[in-house]
Backbone bond lengths (Angstrom), bond angles and torsions (degrees), N, CA, C in turn:
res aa  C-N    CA-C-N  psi(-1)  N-CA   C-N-CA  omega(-1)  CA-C   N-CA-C  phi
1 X - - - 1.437 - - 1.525 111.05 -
2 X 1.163 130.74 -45.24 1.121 142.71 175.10 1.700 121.04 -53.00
3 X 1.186 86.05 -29.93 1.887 109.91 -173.52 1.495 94.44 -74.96
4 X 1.418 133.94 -45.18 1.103 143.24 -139.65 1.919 102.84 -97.46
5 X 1.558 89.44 -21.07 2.208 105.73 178.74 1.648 98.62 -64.73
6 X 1.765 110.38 -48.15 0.971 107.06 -173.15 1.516 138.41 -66.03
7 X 1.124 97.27 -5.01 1.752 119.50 -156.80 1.531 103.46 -92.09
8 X 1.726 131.54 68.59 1.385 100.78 169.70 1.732 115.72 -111.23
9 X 1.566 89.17 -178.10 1.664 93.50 -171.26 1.380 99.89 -91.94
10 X 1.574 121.45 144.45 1.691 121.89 -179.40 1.662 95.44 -149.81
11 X 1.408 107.89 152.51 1.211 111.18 -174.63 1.700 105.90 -69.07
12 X 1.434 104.52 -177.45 1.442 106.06 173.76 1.509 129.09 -92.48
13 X 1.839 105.16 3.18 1.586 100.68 169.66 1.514 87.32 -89.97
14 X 1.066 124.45 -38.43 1.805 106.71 -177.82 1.131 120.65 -55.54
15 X 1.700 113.08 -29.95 1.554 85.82 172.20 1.770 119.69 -94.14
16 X 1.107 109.09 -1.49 1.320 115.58 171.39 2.031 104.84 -83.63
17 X 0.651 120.61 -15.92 1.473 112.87 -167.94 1.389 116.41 -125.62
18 X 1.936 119.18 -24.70 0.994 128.54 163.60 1.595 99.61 85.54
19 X 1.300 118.34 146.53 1.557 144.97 -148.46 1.818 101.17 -135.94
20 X 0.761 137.62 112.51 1.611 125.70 140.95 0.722 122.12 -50.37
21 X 1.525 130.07 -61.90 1.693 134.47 -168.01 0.945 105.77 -49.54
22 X 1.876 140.05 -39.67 1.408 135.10 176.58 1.569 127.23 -83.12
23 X 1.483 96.06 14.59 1.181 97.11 -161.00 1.597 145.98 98.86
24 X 1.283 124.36 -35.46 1.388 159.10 171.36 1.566 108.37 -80.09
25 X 1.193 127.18 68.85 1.355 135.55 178.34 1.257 108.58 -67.41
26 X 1.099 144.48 -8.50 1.829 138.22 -145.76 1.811 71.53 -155.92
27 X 1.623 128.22 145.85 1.236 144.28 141.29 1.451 101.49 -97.75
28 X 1.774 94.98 -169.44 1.622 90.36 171.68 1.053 126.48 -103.21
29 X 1.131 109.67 19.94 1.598 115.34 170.57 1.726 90.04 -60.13
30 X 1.906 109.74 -90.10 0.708 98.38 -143.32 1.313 113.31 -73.34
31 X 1.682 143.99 27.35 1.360 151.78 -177.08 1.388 97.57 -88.32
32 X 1.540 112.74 -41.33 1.614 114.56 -159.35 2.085 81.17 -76.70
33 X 1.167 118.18 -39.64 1.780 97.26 -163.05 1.474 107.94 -82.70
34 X 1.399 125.83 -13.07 1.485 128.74 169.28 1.859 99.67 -71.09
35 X 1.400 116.42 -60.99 1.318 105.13 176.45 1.820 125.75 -57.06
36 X 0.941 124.01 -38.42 1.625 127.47 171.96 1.447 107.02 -64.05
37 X 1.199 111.60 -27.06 1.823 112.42 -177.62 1.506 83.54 -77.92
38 X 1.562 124.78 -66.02 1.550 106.06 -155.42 1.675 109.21 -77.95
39 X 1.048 97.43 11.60 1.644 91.23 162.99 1.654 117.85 -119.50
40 X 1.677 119.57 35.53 1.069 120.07 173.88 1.582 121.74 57.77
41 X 1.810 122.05 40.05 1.384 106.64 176.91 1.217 106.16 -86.65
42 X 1.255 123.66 153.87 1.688 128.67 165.27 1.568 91.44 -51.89
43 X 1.890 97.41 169.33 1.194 118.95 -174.72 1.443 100.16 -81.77
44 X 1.378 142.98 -52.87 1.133 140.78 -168.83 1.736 118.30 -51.79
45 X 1.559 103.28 -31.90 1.739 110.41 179.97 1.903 104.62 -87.33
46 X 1.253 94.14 -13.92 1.234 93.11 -168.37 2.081 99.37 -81.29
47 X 1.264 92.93 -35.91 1.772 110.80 -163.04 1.670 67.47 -50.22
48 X 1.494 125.77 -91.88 1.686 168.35 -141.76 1.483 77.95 -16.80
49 X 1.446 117.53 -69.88 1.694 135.50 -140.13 1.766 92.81 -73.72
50 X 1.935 107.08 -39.64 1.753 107.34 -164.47 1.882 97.23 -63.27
51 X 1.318 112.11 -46.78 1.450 125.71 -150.10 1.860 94.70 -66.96
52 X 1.360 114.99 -40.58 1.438 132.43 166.90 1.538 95.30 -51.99
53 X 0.976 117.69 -83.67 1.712 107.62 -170.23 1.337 119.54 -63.75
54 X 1.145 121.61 -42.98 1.314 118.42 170.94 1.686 102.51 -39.67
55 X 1.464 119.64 -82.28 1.707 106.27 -177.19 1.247 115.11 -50.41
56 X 1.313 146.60 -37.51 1.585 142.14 163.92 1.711 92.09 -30.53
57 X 1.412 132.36 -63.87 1.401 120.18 174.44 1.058 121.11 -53.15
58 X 0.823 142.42 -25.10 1.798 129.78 -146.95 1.872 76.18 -122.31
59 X 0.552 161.70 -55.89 1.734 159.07 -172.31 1.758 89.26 -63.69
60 X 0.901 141.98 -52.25 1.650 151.70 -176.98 1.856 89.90 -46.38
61 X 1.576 86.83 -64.30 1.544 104.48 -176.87 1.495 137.73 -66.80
62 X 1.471 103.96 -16.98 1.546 104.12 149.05 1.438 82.89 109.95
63 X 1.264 129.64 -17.28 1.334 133.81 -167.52 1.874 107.50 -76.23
64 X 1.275 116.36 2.12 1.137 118.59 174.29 1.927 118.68 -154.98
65 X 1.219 104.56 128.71 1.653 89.56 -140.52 1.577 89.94 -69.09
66 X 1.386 127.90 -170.21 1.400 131.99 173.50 2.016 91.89 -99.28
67 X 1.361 105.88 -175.97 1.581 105.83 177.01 1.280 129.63 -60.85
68 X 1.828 113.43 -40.31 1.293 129.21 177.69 1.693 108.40 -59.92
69 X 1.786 104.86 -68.54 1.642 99.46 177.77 1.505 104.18 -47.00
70 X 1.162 153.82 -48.39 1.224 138.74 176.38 1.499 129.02 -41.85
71 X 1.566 112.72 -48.65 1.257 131.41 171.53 1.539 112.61 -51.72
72 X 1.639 109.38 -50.97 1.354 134.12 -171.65 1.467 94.81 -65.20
73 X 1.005 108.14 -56.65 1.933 104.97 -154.97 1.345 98.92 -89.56
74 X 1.599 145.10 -4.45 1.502 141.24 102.51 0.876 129.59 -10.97
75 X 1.095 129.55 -65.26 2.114 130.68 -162.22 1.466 88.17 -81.58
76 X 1.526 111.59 -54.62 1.808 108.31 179.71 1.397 129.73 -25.33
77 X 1.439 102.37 -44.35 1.397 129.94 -149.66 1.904 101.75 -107.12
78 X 1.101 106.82 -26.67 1.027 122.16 177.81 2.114 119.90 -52.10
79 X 1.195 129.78 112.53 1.478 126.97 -153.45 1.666 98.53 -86.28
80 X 1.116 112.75 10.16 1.676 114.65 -177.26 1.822 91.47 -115.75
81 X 1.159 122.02 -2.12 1.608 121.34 176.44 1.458 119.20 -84.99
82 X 1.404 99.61 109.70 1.687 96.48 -169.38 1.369 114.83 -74.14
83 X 1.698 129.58 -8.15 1.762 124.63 -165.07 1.066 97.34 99.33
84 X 1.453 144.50 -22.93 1.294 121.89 -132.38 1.921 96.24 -119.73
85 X 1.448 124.76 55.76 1.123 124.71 -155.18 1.855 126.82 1.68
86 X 1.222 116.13 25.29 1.105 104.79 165.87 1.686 117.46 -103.53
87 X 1.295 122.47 161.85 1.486 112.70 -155.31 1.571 97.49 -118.78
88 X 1.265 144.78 95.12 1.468 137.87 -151.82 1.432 98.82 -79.41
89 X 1.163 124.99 -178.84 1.558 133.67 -178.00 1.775 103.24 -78.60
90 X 1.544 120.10 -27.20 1.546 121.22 175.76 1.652 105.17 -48.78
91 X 1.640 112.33 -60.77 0.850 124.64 -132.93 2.127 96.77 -94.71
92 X 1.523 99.70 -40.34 1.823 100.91 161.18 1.635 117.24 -58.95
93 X 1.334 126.80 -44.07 1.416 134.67 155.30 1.185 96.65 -21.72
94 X 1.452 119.51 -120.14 1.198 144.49 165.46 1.722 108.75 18.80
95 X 1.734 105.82 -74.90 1.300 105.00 -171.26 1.530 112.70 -85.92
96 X 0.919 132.90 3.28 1.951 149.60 145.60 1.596 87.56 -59.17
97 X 1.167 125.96 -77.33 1.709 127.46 -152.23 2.080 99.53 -55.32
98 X 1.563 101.23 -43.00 1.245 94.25 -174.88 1.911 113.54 -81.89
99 X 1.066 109.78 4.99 1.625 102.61 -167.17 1.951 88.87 -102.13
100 X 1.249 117.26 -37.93 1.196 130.12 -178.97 1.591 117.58 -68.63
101 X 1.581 115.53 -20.60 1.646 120.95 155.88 1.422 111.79 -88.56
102 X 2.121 129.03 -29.39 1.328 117.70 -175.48 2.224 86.04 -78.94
103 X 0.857 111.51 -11.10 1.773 94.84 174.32 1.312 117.65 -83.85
104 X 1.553 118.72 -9.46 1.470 98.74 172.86 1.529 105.94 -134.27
105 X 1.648 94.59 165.03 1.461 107.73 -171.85 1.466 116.86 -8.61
106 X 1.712 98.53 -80.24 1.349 102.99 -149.62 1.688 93.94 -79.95
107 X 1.525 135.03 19.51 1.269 124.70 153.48 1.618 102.07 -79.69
108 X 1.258 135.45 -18.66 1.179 123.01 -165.85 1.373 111.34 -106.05
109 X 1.134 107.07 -1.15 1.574 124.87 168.83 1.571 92.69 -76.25
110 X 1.139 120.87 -51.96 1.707 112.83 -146.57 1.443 95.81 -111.56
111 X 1.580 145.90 33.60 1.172 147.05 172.27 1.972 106.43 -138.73
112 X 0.890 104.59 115.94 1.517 121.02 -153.19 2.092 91.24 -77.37
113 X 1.273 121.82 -16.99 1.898 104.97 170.39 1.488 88.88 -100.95
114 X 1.539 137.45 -3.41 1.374 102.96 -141.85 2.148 73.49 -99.18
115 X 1.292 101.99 -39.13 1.817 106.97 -166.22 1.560 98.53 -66.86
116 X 1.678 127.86 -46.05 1.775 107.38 169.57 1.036 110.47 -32.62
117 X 1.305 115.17 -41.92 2.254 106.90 -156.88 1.787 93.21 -98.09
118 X 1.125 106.76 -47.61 1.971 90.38 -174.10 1.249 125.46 -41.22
């Protein structure tokens, strides 16, 4: 029974970022950068692992859409989209042409969520 007090459910920026109110002051963000510091990683492996968790948060956090909400809130948004769930060849074009510039470099140079995370 006792085993079972300890056991709660918390989202996944809490456990990446850590909560007071639950108790858990430190997440693992910042556990993983206190431990790599006291184990001497260079700054560059250390950046690699922060920049990795850091977006694991902000994607946790809604602050970065996943592929589908992107796709979705594309065709939505899209001025050749009639409502009418069908997806015409204007409007698949279009979002093919744009998924095929956020996939390369210099799309991630020139798209302001796609270059934070690259």
């Amino acid at each position: 029974m006792e085993e079972a007090k300890r056991i709660r459910e918390i989202s996944l920026v809490q456990l990446l970022d850590g909560d007071s109110s639950i108790g858990m002051p430190k997440g693992v963000i910042t556990l993983a950068e206190e431990w790599m510091e006291i184990n001497d990683w260079d700054e560059e492996h250390i950046a690699v692992v922060m920049k990795a968790l850091h977006f694991l948060k902000a994607r946790a956090a809604g602050e970065i859409p996943t592929a589908a909400i992107f796709m979705q809130n594309y065709v939505c948004n899209h001025p050749s989209y009639q409502r009418d769930s069908v997806v015409c060849q204007r409007v698949l074009f279009d979002l093919l042409r744009e998924l095929s510039i956020l996939g390369s470099r210099d799309g991630a140079e020139g798209n302001s969520q796609a270059r934070d995370w690259a």
